[in-house]
C-alpha positions as CSV (number, residue, x, y, z in Angstrom):
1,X,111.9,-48.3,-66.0
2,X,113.1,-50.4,-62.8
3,X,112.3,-50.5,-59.5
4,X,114.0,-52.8,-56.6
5,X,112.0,-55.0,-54.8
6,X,111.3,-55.1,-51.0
7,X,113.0,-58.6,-49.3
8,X,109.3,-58.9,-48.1
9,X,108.0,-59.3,-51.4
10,X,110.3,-62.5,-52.3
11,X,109.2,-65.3,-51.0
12,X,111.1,-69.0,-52.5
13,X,109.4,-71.9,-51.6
14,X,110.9,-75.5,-51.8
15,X,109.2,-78.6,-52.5
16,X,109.7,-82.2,-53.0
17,X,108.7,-83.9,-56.5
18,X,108.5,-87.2,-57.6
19,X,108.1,-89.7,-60.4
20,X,107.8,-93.1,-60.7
21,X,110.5,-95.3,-62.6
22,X,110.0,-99.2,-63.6
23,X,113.7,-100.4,-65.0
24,X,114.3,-104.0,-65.2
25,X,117.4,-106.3,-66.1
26,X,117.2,-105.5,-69.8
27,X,118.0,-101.7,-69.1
28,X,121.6,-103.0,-68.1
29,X,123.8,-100.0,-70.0
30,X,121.3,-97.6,-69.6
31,X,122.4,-96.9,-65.7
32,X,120.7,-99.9,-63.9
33,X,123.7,-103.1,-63.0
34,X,122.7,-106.2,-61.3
35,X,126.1,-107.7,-60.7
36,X,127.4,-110.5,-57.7
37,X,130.3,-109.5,-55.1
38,X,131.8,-112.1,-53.3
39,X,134.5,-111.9,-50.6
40,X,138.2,-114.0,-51.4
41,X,141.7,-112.6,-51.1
42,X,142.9,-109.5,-52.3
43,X,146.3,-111.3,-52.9
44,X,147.7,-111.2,-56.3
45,X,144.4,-109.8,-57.4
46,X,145.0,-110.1,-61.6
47,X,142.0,-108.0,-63.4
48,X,142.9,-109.7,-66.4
49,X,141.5,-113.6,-64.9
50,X,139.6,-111.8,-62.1
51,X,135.8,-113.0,-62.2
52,X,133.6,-109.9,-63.2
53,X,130.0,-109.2,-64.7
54,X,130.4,-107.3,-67.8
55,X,127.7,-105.0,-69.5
56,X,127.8,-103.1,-73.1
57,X,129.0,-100.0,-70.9
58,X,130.6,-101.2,-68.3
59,X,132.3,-104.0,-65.9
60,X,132.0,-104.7,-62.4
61,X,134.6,-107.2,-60.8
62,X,132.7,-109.4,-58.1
63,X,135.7,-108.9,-55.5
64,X,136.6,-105.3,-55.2
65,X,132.6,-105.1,-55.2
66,X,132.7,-106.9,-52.3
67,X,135.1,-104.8,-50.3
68,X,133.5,-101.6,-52.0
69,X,129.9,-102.2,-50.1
70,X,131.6,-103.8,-47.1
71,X,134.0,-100.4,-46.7
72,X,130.8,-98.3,-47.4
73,X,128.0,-99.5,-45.6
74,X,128.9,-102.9,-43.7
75,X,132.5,-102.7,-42.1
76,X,131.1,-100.9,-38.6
77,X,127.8,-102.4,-37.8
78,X,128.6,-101.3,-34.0
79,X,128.3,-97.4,-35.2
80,X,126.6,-97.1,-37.9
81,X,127.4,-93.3,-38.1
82,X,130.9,-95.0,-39.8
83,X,129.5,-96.3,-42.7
84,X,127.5,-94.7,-45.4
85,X,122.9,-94.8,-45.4
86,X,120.8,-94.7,-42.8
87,X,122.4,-93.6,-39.0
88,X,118.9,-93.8,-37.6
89,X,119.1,-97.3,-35.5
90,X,116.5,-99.0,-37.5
91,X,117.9,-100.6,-40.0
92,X,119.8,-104.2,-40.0
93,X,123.2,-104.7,-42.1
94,X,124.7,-108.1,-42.0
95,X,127.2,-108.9,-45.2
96,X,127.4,-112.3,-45.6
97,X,130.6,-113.4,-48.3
98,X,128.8,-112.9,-51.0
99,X,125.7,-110.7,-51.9
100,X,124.0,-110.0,-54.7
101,X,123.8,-105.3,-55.7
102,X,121.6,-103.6,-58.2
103,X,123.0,-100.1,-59.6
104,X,120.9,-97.2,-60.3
105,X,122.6,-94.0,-61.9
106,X,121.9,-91.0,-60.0
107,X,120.6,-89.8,-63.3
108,X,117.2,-92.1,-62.8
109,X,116.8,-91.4,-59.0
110,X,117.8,-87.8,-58.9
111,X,118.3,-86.9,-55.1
112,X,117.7,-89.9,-53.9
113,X,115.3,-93.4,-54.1
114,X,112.1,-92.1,-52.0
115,X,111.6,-94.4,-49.4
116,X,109.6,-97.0,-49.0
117,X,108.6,-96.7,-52.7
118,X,110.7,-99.6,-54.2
119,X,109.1,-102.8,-55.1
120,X,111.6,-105.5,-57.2
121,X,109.8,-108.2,-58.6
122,X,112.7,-111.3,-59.2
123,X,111.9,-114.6,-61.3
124,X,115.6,-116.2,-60.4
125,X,114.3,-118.6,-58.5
126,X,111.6,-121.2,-58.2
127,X,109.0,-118.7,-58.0
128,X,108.4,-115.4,-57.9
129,X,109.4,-112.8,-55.4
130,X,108.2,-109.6,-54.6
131,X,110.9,-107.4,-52.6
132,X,110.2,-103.8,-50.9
133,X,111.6,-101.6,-48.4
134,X,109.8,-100.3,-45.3
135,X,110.9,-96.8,-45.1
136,X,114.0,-97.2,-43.1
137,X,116.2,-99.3,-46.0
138,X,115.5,-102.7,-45.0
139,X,114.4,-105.2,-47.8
140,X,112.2,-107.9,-47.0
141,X,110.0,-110.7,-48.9
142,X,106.4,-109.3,-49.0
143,X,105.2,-112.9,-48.7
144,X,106.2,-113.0,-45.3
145,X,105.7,-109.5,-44.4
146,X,104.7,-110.2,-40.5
147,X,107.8,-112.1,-39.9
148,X,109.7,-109.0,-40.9
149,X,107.4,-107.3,-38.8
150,X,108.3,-108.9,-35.7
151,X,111.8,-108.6,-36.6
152,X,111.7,-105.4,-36.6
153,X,109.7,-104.6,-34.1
154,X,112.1,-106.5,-31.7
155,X,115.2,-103.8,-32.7
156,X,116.8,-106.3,-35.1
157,X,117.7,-108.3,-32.0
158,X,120.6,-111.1,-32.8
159,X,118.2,-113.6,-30.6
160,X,115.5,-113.0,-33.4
161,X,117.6,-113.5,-35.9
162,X,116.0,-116.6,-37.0
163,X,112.5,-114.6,-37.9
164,X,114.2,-113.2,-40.1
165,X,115.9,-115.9,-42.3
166,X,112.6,-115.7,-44.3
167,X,111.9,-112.2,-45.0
168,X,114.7,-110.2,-44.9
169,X,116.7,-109.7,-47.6
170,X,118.5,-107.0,-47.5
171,X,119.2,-103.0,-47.3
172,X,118.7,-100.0,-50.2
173,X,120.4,-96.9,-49.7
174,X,118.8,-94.8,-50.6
175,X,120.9,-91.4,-51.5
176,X,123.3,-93.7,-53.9
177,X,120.5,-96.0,-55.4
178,X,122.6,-98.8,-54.5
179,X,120.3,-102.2,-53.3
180,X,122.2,-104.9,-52.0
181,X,120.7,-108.7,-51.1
182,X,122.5,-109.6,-48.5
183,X,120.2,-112.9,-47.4
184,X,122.5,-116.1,-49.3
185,X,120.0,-118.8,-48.8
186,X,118.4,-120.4,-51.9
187,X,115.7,-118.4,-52.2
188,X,117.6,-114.9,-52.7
189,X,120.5,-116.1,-53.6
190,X,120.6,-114.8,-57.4
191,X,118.1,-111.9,-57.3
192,X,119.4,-109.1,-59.6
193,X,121.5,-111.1,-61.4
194,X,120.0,-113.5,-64.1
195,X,118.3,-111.9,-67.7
196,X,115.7,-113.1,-69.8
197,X,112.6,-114.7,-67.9
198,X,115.1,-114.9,-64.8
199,X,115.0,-111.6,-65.0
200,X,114.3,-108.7,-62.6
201,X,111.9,-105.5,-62.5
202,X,112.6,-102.8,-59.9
203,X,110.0,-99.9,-59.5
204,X,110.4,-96.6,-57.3
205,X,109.9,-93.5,-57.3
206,X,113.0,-90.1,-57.7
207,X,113.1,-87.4,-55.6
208,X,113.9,-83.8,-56.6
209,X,113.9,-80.7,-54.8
210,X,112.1,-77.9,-56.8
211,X,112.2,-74.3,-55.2
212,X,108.8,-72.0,-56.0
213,X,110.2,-68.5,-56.8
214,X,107.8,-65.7,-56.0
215,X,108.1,-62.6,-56.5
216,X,105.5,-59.5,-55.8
217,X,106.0,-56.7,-57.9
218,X,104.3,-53.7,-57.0
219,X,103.6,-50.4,-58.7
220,X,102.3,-47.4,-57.0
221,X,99.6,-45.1,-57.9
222,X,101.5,-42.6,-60.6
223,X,104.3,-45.0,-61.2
224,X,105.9,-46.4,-64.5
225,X,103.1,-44.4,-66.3
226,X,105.1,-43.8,-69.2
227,X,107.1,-46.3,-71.7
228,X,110.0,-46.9,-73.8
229,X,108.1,-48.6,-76.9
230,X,109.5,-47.3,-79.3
231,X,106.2,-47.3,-81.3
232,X,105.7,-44.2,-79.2
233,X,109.0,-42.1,-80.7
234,X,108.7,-39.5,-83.8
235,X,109.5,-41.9,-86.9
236,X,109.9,-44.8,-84.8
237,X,113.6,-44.1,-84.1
238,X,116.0,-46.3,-84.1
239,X,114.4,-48.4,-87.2
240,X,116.7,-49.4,-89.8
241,X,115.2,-49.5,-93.0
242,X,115.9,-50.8,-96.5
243,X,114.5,-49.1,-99.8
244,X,114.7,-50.3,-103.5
245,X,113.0,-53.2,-105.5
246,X,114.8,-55.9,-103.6
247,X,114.1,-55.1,-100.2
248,X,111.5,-57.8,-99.5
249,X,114.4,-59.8,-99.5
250,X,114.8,-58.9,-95.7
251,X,111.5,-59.5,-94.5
252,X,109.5,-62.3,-93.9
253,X,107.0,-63.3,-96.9
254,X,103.9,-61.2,-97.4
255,X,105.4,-58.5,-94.4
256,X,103.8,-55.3,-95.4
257,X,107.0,-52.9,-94.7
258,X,108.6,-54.6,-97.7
259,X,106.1,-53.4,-99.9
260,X,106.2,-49.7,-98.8
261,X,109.9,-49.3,-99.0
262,X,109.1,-46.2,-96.8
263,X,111.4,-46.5,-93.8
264,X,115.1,-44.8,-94.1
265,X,118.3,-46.7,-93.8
266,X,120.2,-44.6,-91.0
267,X,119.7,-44.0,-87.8
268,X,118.4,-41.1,-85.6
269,X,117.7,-40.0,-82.5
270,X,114.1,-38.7,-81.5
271,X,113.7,-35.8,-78.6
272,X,109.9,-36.3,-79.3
273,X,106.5,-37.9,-78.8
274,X,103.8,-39.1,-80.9
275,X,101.1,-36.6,-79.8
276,X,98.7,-39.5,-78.4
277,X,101.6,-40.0,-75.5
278,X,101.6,-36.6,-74.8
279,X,97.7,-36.8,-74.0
280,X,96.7,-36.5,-70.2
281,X,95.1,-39.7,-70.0
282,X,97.4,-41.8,-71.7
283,X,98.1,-44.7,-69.5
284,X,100.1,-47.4,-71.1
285,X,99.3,-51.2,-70.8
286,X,101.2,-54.0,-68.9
287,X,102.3,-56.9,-70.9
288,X,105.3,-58.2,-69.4
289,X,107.3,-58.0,-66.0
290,X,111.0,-58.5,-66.3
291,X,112.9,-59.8,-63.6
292,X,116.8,-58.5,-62.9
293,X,119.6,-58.8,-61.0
294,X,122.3,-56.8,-58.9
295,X,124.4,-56.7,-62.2
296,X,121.2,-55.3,-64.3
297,X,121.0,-59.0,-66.3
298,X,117.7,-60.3,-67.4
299,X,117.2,-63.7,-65.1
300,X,113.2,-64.3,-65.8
301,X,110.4,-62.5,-67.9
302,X,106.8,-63.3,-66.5
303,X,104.1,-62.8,-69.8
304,X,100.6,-61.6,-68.5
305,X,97.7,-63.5,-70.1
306,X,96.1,-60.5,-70.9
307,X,97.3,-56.9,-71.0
308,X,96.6,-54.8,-67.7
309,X,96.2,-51.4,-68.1
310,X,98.3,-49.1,-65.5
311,X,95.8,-46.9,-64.4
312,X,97.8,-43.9,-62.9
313,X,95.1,-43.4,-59.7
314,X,95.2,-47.4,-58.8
315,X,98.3,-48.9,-57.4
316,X,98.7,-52.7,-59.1
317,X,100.5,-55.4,-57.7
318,X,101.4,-58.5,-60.4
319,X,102.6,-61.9,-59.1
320,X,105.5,-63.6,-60.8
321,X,106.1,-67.3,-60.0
322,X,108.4,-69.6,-61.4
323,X,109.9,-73.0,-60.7
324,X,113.7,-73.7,-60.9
């Protein structure tokens, strides 16, 4: 028994989700890269001598890594509606020679990095840093958080650029999980790239959209009162049956049919009821509400906790929600 639903009574939903992912240097291989890129010539560029970082599942070449950021993100600082990240005037891009990029795959940040969710903690240097991003892909040193602050506040003015040498460090873009340290003095120069207790640990969080399905099935009074169980039918047709000493071969262990032996082996069709359908008040019971498409193909099956009874006189109305 089918029945199309009404547009009205579809209603899909989407939503944002996230979770929160810690990666560090050792997971190098596993889709997180903390590799250098430095500027130099492009002339007689030999990958066989050229200077590259290599992991257990990949290389990066420090050159061609250089011009790879600079033609994404950096090469039209004027317009930034050129270049790759965020167009929205508030964040600072200034590509030194050399910087220092961690990779995530987009398999650990899934739409995108949420922002302002990423904290890297770095032991390269003399002490430890703690890096985030304020919402708008900027990276600066949480221990001098107000100078940032008045950097920004300022519009990233070039006359302010020296408040900044302290805390800013850099940009993360956030729809290709790609940070780059763009800040070359001592203190940043080797984040993401040295292992072992010079090593790194990035936290943030992956964003996902998840769309709610919903739809609102409803059955009028009088409708889909009968069924197609075939529990119902006159010998339960359409069983196939097995008889003979070896027929509990073909059922599970202990099933009771394979002791009876009772059921026949060919098939045939039933024009009746079992009298207990035929009664006036039967009403059958709602167990499950199967979802299809234009081309009659089973997309979803929503399971009722309990079995609802389909009282003829009562119109009933059942919910199916999903997530996809």
């Amino acid at each position: 028994m089918f029945k199309r639903l009404d547009p009205r009574d579809i209603n899909i939903t989407p939503f944002k989700a996230y979770k929160e992912f810690t990666v560090t240097n050792t997971d190098s291989g596993s889709g997180v890269y903390g590799f250098r890129a430095i500027s130099s010539s492009v002339h007689n560029f030999n990958p066989n001598t050229a200077t590259k970082t290599t992991f257990d599942s990949a290389s990066f070449y420090q050159m061609p890594s250089w011009f790879m950021i600079n033609q994404m993100y950096y090469r039209d600082t004027e317009n930034n509606f050129n270049n790759f990240g965020q167009n929205n005037g508030k964040q600072y891009r200034l590509l030194q020679p050399s910087a220092s990029i961690i990779s995530v795959s987009k398999d650990l940040y899934g739409e995108r990095i949420k922002p302002k969710s990423v904290t890297l903690t770095d032991d390269s240097g003399a002490s430890t840093l703690t890096i985030k991003d304020d919402g708008n892909g900027n990276l600066y040193d949480n221990a001098f958080s107000s100078s940032f602050a008045t950097f920004a506040s300022g519009g990233f003015a070039d006359s302010a650029i020296t408040k900044s040498t302290g805390s800013f460090v850099g940009n993360v873009f956030y729809e290709q999980g790609v940070l780059v340290f763009t800040n070359t003095g001592s203190r940043f120069v080797d984040i993401g790239t040295k292992t072992g207790t010079d090593g790194y640990s990035l936290k943030y969080k992956s964003q996902i959209t998840i769309r709610e399905h919903s739809y609102t099935c409803l059955i009028g009074e009088g409708e889909m009162n009968g069924t197609n169980n075939i529990s119902v039918t006159k010998e339960r047709s359409g069983s196939i049956s097995v008889s003979g000493s070896d027929s509990w071969r073909l059922f599970p262990p202990g099933h009771a049919i394979a002791k009876s032996g009772s059921y026949k082996h060919r098939y045939e069709a039933a024009n009746t009821y079992n009298n207990f359908v035929t009664h006036s008040e039967f009403q059958p019971y709602i167990t499950k509400v199967g979802l299809y498409n234009d081309f009659n193909e089973l997309i979803a099956v929503g399971q009722l906790s309990n079995p609802v009874k389909n009282d003829k006189e009562l119109a009933l109305a059942i919910n199916v929600r999903f997530d996809v």
